[in-house]
N, CA, C and O atoms as CSV, one atom per row, in Angstrom:
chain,resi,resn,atom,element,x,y,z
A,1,UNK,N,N,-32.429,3.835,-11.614
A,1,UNK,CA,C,-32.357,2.599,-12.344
A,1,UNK,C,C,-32.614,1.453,-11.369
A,1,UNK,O,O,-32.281,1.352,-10.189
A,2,UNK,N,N,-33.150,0.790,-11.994
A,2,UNK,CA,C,-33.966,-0.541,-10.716
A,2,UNK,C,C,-33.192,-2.036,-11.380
A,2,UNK,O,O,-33.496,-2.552,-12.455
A,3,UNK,N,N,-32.439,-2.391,-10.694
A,3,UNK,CA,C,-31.624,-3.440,-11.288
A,3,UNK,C,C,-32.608,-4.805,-10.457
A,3,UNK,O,O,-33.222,-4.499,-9.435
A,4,UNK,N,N,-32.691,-6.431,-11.043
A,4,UNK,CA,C,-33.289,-7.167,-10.447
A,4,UNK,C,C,-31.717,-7.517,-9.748
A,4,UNK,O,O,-30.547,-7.367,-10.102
A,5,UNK,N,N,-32.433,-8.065,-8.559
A,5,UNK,CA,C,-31.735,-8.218,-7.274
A,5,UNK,C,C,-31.221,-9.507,-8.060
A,5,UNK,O,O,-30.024,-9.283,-8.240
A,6,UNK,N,N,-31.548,-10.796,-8.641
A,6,UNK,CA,C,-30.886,-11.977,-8.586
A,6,UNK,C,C,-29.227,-11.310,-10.288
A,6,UNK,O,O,-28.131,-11.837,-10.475
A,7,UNK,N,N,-29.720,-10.365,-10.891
A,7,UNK,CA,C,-28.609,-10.084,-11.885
A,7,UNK,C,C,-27.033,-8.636,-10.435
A,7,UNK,O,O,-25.817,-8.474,-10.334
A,8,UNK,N,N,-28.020,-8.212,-9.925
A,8,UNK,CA,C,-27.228,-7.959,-8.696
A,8,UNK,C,C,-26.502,-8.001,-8.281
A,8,UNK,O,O,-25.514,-7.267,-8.244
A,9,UNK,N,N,-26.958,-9.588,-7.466
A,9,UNK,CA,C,-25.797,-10.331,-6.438
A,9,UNK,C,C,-24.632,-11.081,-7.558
A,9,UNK,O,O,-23.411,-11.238,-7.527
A,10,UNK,N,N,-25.631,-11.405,-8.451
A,10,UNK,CA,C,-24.513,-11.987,-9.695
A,10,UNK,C,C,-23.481,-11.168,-10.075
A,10,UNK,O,O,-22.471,-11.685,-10.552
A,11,UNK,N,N,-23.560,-9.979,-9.947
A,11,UNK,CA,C,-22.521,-8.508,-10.377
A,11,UNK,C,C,-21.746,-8.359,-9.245
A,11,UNK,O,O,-20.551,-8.156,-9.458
A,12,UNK,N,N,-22.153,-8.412,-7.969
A,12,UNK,CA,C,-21.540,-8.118,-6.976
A,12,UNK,C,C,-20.248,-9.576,-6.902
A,12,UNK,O,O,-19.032,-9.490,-6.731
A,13,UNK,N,N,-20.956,-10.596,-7.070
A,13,UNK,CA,C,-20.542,-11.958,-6.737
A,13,UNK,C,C,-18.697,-11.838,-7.449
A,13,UNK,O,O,-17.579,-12.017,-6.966
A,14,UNK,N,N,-19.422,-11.303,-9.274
A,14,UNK,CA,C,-18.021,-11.475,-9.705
A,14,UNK,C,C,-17.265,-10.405,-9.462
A,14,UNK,O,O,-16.077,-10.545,-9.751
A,15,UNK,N,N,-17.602,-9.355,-9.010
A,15,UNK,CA,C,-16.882,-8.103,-8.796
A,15,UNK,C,C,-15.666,-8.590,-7.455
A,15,UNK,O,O,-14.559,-8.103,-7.226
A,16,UNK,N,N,-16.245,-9.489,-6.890
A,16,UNK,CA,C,-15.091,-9.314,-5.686
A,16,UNK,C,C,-14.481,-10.516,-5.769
A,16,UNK,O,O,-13.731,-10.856,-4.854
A,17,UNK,N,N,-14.735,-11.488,-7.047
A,17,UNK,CA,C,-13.596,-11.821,-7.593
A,17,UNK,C,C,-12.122,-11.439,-7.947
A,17,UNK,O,O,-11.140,-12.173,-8.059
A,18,UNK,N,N,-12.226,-10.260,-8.072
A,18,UNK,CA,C,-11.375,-9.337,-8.791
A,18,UNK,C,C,-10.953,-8.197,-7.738
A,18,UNK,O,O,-9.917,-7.561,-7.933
A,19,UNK,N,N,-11.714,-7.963,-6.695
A,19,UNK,CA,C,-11.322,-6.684,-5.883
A,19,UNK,C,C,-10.445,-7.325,-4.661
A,19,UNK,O,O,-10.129,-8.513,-4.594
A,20,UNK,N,N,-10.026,-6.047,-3.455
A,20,UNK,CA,C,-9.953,-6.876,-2.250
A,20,UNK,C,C,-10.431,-5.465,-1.354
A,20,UNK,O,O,-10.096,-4.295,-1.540
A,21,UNK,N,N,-11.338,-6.055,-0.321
A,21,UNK,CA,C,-11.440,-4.970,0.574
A,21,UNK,C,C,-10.736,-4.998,1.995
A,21,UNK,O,O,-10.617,-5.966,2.747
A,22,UNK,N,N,-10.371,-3.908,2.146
A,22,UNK,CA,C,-9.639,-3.599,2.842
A,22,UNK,C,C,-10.155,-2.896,4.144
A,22,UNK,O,O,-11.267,-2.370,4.114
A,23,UNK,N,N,-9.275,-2.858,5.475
A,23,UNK,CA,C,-9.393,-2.717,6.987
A,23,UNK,C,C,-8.845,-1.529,7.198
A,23,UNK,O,O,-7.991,-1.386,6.323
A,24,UNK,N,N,-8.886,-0.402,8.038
A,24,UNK,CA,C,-7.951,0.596,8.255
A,24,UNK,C,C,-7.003,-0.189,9.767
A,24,UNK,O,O,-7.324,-1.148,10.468
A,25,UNK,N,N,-5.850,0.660,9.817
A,25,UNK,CA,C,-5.115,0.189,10.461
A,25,UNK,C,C,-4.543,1.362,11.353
A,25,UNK,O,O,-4.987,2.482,11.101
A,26,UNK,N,N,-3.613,1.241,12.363
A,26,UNK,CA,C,-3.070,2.336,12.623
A,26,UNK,C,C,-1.969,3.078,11.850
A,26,UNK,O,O,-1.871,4.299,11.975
A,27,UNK,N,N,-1.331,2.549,11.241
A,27,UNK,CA,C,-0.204,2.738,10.502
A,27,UNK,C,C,-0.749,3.571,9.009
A,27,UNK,O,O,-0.035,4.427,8.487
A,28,UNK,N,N,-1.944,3.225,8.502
A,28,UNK,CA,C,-2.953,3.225,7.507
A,28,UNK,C,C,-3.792,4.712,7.859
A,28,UNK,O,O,-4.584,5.095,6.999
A,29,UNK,N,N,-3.623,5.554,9.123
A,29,UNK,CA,C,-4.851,6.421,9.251
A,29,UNK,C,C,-3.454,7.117,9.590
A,29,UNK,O,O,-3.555,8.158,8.941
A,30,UNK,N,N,-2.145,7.162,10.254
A,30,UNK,CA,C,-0.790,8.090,10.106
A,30,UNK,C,C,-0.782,8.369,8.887
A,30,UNK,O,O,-0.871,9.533,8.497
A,31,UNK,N,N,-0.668,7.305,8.054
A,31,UNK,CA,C,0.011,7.561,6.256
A,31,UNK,C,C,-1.108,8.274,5.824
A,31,UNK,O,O,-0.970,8.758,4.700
A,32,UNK,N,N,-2.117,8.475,6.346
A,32,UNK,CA,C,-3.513,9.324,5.404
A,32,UNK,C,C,-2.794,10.447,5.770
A,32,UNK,O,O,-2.060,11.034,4.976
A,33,UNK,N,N,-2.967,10.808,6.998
A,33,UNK,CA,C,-2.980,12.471,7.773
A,33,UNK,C,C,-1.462,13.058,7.104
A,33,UNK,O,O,-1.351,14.258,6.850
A,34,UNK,N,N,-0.259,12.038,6.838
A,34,UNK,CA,C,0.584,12.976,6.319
A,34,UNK,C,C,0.361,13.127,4.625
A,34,UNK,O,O,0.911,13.965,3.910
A,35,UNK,N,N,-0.506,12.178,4.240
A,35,UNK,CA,C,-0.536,12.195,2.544
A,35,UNK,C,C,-0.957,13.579,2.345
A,35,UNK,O,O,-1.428,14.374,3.158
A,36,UNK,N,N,-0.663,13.724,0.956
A,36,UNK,CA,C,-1.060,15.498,0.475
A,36,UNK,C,C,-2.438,15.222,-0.417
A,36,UNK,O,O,-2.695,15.540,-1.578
A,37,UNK,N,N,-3.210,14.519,0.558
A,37,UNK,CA,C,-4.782,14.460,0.350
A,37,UNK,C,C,-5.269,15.388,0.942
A,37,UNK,O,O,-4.982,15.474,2.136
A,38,UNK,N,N,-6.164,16.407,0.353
A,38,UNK,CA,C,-6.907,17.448,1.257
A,38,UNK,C,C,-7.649,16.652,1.890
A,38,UNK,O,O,-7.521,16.543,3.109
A,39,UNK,N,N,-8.426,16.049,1.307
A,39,UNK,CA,C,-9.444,14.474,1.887
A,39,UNK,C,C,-9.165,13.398,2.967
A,39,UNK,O,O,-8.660,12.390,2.473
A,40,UNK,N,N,-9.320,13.348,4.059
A,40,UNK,CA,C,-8.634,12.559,4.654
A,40,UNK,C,C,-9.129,10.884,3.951
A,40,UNK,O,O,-8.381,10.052,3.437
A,41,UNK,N,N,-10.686,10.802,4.171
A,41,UNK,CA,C,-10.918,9.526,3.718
A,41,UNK,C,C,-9.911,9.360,2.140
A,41,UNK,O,O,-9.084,8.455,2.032
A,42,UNK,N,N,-10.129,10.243,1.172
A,42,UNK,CA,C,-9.439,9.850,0.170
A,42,UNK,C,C,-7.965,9.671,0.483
A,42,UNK,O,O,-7.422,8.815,-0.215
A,43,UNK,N,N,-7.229,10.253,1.332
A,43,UNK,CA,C,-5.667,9.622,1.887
A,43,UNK,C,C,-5.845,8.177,2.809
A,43,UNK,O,O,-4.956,7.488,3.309
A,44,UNK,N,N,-7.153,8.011,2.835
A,44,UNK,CA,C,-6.985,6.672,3.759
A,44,UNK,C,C,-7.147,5.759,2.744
A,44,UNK,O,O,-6.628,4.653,2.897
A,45,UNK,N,N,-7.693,5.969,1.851
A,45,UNK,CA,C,-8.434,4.992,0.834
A,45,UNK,C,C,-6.748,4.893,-0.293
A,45,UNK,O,O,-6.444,3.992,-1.074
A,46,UNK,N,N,-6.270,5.665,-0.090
A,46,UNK,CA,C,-4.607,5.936,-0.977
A,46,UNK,C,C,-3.795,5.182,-0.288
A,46,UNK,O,O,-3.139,4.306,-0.852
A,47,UNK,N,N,-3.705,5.427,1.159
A,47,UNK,CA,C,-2.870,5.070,2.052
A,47,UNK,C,C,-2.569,3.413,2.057
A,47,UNK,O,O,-1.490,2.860,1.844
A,48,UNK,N,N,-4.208,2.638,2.450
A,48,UNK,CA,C,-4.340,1.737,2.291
A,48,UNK,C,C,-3.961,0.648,1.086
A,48,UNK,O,O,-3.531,-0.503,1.161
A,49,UNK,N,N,-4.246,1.355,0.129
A,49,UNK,CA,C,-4.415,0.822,-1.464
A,49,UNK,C,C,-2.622,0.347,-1.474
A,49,UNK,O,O,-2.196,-0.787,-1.694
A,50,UNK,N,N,-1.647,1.814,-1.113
A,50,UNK,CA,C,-0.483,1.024,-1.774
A,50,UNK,C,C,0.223,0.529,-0.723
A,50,UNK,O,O,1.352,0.157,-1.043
A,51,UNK,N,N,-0.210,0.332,1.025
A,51,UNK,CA,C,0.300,-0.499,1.822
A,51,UNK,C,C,-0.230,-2.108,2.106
A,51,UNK,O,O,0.097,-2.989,2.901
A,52,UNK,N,N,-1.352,-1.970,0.870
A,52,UNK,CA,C,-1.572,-3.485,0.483
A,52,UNK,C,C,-1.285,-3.840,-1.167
A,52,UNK,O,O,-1.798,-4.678,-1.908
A,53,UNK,N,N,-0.603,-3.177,-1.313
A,53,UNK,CA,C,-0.042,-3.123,-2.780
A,53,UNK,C,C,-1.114,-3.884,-3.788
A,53,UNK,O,O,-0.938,-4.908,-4.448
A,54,UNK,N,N,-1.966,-3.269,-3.711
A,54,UNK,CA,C,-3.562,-3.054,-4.848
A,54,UNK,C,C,-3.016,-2.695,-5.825
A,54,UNK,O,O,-2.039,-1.947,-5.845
A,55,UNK,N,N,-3.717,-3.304,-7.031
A,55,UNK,CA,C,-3.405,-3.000,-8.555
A,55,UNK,C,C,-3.839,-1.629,-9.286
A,55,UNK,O,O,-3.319,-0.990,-10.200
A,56,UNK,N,N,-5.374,-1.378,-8.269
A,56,UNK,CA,C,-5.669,-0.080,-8.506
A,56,UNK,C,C,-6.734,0.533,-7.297
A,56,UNK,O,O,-6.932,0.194,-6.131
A,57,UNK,N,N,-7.212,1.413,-8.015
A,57,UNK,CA,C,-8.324,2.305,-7.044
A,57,UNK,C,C,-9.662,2.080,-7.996
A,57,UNK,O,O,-9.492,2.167,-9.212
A,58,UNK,N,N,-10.184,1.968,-7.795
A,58,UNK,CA,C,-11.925,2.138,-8.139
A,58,UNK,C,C,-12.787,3.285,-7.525
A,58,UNK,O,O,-12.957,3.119,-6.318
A,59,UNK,N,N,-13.368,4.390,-8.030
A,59,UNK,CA,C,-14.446,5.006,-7.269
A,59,UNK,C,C,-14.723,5.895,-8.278
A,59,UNK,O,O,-14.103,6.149,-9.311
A,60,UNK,N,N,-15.977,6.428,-7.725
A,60,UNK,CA,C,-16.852,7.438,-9.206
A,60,UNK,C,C,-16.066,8.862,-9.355
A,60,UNK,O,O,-16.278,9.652,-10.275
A,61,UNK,N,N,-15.016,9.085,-8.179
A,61,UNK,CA,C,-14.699,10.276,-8.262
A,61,UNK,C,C,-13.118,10.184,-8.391
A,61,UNK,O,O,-12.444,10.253,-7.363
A,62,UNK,N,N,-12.395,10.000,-9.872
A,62,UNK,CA,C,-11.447,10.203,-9.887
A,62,UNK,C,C,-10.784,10.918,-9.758
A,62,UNK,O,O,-9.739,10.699,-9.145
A,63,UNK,N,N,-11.177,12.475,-10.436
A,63,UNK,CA,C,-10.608,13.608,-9.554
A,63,UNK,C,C,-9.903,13.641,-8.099
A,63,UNK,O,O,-8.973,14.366,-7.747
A,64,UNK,N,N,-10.599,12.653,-7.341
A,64,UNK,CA,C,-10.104,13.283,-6.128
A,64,UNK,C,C,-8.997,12.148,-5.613
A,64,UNK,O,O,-8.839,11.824,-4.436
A,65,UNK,N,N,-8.263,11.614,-6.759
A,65,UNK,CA,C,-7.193,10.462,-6.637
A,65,UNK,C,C,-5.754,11.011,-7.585
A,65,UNK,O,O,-4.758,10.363,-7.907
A,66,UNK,N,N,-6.090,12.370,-7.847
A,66,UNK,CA,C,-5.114,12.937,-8.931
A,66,UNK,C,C,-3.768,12.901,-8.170
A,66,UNK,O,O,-2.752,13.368,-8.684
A,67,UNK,N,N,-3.773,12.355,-6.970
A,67,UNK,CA,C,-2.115,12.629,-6.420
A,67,UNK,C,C,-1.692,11.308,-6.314
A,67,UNK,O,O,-0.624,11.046,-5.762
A,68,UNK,N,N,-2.700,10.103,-6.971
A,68,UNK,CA,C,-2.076,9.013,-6.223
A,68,UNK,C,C,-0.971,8.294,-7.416
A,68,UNK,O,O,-0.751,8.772,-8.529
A,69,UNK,N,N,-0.476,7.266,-6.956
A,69,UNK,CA,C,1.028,6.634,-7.973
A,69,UNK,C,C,-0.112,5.609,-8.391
A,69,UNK,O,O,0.503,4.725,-8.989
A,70,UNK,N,N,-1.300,5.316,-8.382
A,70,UNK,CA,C,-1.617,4.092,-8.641
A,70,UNK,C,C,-2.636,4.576,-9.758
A,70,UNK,O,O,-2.896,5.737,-10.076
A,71,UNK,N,N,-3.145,3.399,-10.272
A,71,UNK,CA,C,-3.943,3.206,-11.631
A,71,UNK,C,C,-5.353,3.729,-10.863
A,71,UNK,O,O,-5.588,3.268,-9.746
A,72,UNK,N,N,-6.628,5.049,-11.689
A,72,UNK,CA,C,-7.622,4.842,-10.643
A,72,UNK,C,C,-8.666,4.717,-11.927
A,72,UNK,O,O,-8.567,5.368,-12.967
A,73,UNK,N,N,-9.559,3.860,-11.662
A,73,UNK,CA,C,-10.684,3.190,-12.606
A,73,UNK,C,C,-12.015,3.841,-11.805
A,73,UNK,O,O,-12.030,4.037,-10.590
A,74,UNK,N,N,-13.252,4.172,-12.820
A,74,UNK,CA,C,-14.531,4.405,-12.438
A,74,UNK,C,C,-15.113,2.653,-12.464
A,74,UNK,O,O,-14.360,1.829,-12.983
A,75,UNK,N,N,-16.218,2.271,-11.987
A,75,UNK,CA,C,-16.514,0.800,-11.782
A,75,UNK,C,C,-16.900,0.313,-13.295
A,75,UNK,O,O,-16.705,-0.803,-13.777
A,76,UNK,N,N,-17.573,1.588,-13.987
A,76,UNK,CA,C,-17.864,0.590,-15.427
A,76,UNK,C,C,-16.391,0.407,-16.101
A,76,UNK,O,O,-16.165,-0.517,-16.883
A,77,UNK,N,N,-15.563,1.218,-15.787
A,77,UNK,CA,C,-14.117,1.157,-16.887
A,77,UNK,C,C,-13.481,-0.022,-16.220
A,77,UNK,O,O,-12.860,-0.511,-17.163
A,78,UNK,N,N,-13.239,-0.814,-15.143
A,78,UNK,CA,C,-12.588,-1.402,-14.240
A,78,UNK,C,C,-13.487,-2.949,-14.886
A,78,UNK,O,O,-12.843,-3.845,-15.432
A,79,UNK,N,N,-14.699,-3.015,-14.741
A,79,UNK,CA,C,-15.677,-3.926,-15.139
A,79,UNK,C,C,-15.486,-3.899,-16.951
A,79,UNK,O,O,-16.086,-4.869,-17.415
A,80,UNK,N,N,-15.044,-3.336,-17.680
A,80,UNK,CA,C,-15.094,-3.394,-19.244
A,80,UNK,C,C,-13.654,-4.410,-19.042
A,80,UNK,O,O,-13.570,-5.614,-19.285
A,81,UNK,N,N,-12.724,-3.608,-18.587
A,81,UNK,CA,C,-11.516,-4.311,-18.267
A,81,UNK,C,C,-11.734,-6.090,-18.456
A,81,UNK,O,O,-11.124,-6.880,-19.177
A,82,UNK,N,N,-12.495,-6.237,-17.804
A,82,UNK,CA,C,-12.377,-7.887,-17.233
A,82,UNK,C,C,-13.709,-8.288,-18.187
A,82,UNK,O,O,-14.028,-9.476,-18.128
A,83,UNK,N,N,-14.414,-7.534,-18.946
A,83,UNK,CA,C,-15.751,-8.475,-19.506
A,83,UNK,C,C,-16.487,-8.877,-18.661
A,83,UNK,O,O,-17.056,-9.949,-18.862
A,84,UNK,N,N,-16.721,-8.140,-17.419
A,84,UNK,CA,C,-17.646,-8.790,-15.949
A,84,UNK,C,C,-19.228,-8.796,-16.565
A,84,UNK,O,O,-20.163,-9.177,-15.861
């Protein structure tokens, strides 16, 4: 799918209205390795989320968030949410 670049940046623009991205930390890559993520990135991406107390998770692969306490959204369900 070939999206025009100026409807794009406009998608991206309001998307991080609404998001926050996040840094790994040291404290943040401990809490992965003991989480009961087989995944490490997915325990870092967990780890992080509720030591910055994020509203949710976003990513195409929810499956692999089935252990977390938090809300996890695919980007179109997260984006219906808000009417983006």
């Amino acid at each position: 799918m070939k999206i025009d670049k100026k409807v794009a940046k406009n998608a991206v623009h309001k998307l991080v209205q609404f998001t926050k991205l996040l840094h790994s930390t040291d404290e943040s890559i401990h809490q992965a390795f003991a989480s009961h993520f087989s995944d490490f990135e997915d325990g870092l991406i967990n780890a992080l989320a509720e030591t910055n107390n994020v509203d949710a998770i976003i990513t195409h692969n929810i499956s692999d968030f089935s252990k977390s306490a938090l809300p996890v959204y695919r980007p179109a369900e997260f984006i219906a949410l808000y009417n983006l």
